[in-house]
C-alpha positions in Angstrom: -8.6 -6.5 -9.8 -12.4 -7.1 -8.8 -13.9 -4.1 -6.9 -15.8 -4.0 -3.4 -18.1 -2.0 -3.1 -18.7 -1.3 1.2 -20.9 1.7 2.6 -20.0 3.1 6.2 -21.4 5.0 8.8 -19.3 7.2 9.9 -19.0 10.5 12.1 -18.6 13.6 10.2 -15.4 13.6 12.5 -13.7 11.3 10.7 -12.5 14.2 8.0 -11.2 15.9 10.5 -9.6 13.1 12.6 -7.9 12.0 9.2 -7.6 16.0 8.1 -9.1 14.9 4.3 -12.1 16.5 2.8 -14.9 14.4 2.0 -14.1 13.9 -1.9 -11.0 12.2 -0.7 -11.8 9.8 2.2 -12.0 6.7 0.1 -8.6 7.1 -1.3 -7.8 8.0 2.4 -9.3 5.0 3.3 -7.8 2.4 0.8 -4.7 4.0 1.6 -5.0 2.9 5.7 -6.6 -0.5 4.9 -3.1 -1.1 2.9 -0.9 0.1 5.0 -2.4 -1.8 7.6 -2.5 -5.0 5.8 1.3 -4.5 4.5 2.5 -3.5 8.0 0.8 -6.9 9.4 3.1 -8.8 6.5 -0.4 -9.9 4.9 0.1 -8.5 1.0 3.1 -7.7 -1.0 3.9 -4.3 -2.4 2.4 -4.8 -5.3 -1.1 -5.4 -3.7 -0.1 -2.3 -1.6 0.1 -0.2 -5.4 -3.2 -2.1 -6.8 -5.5 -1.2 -3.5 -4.6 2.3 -3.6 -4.3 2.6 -7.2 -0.8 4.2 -7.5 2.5 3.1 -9.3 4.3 0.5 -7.3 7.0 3.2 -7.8 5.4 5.2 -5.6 4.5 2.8 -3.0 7.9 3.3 -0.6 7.4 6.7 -0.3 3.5 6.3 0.3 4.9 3.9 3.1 7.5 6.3 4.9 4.9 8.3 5.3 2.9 6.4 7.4 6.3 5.3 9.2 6.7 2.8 7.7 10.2 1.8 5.2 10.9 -1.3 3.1 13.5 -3.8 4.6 15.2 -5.1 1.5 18.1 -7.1 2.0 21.2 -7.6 0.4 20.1 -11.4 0.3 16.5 -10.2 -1.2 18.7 -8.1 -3.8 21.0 -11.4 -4.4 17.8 -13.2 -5.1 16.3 -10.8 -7.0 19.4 -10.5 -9.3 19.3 -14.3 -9.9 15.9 -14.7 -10.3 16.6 -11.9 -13.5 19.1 -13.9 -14.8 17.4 -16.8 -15.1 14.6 -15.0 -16.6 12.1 -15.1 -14.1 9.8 -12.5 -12.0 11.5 -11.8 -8.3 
């Protein structure tokens, strides 16, 4: 993934508001943007893992905790089964 690099002006508040210390407010950040971006149905789990940099293993329980949960079907499961059959990515 190409990197962005972006500098903000923010209030000192902002740790607070988001209850992170400093050393963790880009993470934090990252983390909001994707959240964001996923809830709005504009990038796939996957971009959810690369943005914040954690195993897409990790990415539904990153999610419930910002309220949010996966809605897999049993037609996405169907079609993800299939597409493994035939040998091909879901």
């Amino acid at each position: 993934m190409d990197k962005l690099t972006v500098t903000l002006q923010l209030p000192a508040s902002i740790l607070t508001a988001l209850g992170v210390p400093e050393s963790e407010l880009g993470r934090t950040l990252c983390e909001l943007i994707a959240v964001a971006l996923y809830r709005e149905g504009r990038i796939s789990l996957g971009k959810v893992a690369e943005i914040v940099g954690v195993p897409l293993a990790e990415v539904p329980d990153l999610l419930a905790r910002h309220g949010l949960h996966l809605s897999y079907t049993a037609d996405d499961a169907l079609a993800d089964w299939q597409a493994l059959r035939e040998g091909h990515k879901p």
